[in-house]
N, C-alpha and C positions, 0 to 999 in steps of 0.2 A: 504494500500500500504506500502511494506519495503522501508525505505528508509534511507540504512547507509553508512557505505564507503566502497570505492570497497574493502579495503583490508579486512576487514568484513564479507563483505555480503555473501559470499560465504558460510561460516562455519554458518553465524544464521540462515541464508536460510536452509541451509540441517537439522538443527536442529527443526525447527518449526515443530510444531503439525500438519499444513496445508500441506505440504511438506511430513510426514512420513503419513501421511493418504492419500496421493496419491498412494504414494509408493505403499500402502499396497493393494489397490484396484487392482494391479495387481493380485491381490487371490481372489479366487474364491467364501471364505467363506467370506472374506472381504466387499464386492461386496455385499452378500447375505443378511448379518448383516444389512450392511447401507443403502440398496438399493440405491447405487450410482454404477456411472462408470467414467473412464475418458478417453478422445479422444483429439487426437494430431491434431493439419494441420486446414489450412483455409477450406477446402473444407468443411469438417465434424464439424468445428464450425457453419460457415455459413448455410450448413442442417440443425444442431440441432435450429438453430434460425428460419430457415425460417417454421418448425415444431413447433415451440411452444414448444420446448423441455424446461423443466426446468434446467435452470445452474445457479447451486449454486456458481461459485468460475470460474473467467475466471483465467488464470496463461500466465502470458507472456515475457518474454526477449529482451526487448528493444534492444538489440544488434543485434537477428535475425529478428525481427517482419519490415520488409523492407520492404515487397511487401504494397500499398496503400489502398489496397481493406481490405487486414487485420487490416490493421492502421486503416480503418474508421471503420470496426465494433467494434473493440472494445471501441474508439470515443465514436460508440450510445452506447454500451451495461454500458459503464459509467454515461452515460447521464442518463440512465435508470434505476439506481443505483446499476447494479448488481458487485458485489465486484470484484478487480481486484488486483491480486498480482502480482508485479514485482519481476523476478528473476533475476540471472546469468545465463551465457552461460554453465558454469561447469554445476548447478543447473536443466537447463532445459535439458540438451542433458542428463542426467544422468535420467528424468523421462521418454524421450522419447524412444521411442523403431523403431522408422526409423532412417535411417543415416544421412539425411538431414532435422534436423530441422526447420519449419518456424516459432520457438518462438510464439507458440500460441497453449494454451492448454485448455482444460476447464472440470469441476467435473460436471455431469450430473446425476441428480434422474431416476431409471428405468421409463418404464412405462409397469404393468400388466394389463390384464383384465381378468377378472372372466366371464366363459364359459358361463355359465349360462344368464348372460346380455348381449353376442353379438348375435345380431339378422343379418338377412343376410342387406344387401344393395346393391345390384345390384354387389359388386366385382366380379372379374374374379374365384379367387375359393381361399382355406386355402389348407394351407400345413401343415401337418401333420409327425410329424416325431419320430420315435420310440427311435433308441437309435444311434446318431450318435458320435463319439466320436473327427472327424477333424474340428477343430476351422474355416480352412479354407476352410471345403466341406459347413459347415452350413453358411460361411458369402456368399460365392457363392449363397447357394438355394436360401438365405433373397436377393440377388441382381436382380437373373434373377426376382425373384415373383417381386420385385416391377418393373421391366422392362416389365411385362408384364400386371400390375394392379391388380397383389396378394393380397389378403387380408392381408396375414402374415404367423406366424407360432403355430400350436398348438402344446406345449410339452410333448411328455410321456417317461416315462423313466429317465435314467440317461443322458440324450444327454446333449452334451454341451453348456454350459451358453450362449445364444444369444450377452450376453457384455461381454464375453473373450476378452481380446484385439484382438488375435489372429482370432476371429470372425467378431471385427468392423473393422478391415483395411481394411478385404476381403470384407465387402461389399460396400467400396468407398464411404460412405455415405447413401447409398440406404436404412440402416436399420430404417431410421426416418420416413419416410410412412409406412411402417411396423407396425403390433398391433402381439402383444405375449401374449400367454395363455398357462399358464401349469393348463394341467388336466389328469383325468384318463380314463383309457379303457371305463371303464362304464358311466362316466360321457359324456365324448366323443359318443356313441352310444344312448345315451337320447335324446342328443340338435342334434346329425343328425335326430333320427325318426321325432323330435318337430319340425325341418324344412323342413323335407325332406331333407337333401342332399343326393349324391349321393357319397357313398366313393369308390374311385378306389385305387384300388395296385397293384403295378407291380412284375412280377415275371419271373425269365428266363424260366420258365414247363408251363406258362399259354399257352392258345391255341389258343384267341383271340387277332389279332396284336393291337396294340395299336392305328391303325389310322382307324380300323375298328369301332371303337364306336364311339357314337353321347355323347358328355358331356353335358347334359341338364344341366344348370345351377339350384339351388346350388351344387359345387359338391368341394369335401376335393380329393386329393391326400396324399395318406397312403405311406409314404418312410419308409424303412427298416434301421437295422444298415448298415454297410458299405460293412463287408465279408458276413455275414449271411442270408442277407436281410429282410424280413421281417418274422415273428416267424408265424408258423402253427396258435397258435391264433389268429391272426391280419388278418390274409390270412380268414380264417374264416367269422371274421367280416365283410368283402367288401362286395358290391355291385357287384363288376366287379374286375374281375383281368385280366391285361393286359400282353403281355410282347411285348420288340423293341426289333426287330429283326435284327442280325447281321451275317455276311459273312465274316468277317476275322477268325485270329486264334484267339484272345481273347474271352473267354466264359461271360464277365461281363463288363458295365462301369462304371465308378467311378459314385457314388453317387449321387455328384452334375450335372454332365455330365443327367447322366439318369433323376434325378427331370427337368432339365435346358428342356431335349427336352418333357416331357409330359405336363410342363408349357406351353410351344408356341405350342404343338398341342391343348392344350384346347386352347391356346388363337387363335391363326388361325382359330380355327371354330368359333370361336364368331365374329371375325372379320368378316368372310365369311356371318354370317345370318345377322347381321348389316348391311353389304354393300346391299345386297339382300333384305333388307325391304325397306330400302332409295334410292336403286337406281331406277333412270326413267325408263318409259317402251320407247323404242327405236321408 
């Protein structure tokens, strides 16, 4: 813990080694190096806790840290020996990137897994995404999948960093149930035959509506980039190619829009055969 005088603290604060390696985790390569990330706001403290997330460094502001519920986590997460820096108000609004600080920050270790070691377990299905490039179309898909009991996300391509900042606001906390795997085309097309899944991709030329199929579970949803959609390769690769069907003047929907509804039509039918095994006969 810093502990000097206000008139001080400000300058040794912004100067510390802990302080500019926050900073810095706003990059990308930064991020990649350390495999850390850092997240602002009780909500997203209190996930990364209730997850088992590892946090190296809470960071807090005694000035904004007001709300009670905040006050107490950090209470246990002291108790618990995890290191706690006290800043200023300059100090912390200058790491945060909302307007409305709640003085409470914390450095978080990624977490990867390797394709090869996840085996299915009863999830709703993986999301699969080729090359998406909006911070906030990717925290979007990460939010509906766990609203819906998504496994998570598998990466190919150059898409964007699951811990961009710009990625965890968007998904309000929701990324902490979430598991991430980057891999490749080939490697991805192995562990689906070794489980069978079933990979579906959407496309505006496909001919099959998309509420036409049955999604036998395991099954991956294949998303495309954002303009392009998904590359003639990857259309290849599926199982099934779907497209939603639309009736206005727009020929396309956004990204996340389109992952968002083939997420709750696979999960609506699961719900459907669930209800339907359990339910009484009248």
């Amino acid at each position: 813990m810093i502990t000097q005088t206000k008139r001080s603290t400000s300058l040794i604060e912004q100067s510390s080694p802990l302080i500019k390696r926050v900073q810095r985790l706003h990059l990308r390569e930064e991020r990649e190096r350390t495999g850390l990330f850092y997240i602002e706001g009780m909500r997203f403290v209190a996930q990364a806790l209730h997850h088992h997330a590892h946090i190296e460094h809470l960071i807090i502001c005694p000035e904004l840290l007001t709300h009670p519920y905040a006050q107490r986590l950090v209470h246990e997460q002291k108790k618990r020996g995890i290191p706690v820096l006290e800043v200023s108000r300059p100090v912390m609004e200058r790491l945060s990137q909302v307007v409305d600080s709640q003085g409470l920050g914390a450095v978080v270790r990624q977490r990867w897994l390797r394709l090869a070691n996840v085996k299915p377990r009863g999830e709703l299905c993986w999301v699969a995404v080729e090359t998406i490039r909006s911070p906030g179309n990717l925290g979007t898909i990460l939010r509906a999948s766990d609203a819906v009991g998504g496994a998570g996300l598998i990466l190919l391509g150059e898409t964007t960093d699951p811990y961009d900042p710009g990625t965890v606001r968007a998904t309000m906390g929701a990324m902490f149930p979430q598991r991430f795997v980057r891999s490749s085309k080939e490697e991805v097309m192995h562990w689906k035959r070794r489980h069978q899944y079933v990979l579906v991709g959407t496309s505006p030329t496909a001919t099959q509506d998309y509420q036409q199929i049955n999604y036998k579970a395991p099954v991956i949803l294949l998303i495309g980039e954002e303009r392009k959609g998904l590359s003639a390769e990857l259309q290849a690769m599926c199982d099934l190619m779907v497209s939603i069907p639309m009736v206005g003047e727009s020929d396309s929907l956004n990204v996340a829009m389109a992952t968002s509804v083939m997420l709750y039509e696979v999960f609506n039918q699961r719900r459907k055969q669930t209800e339907s095994v359990f339910r009484k006969p009248s």
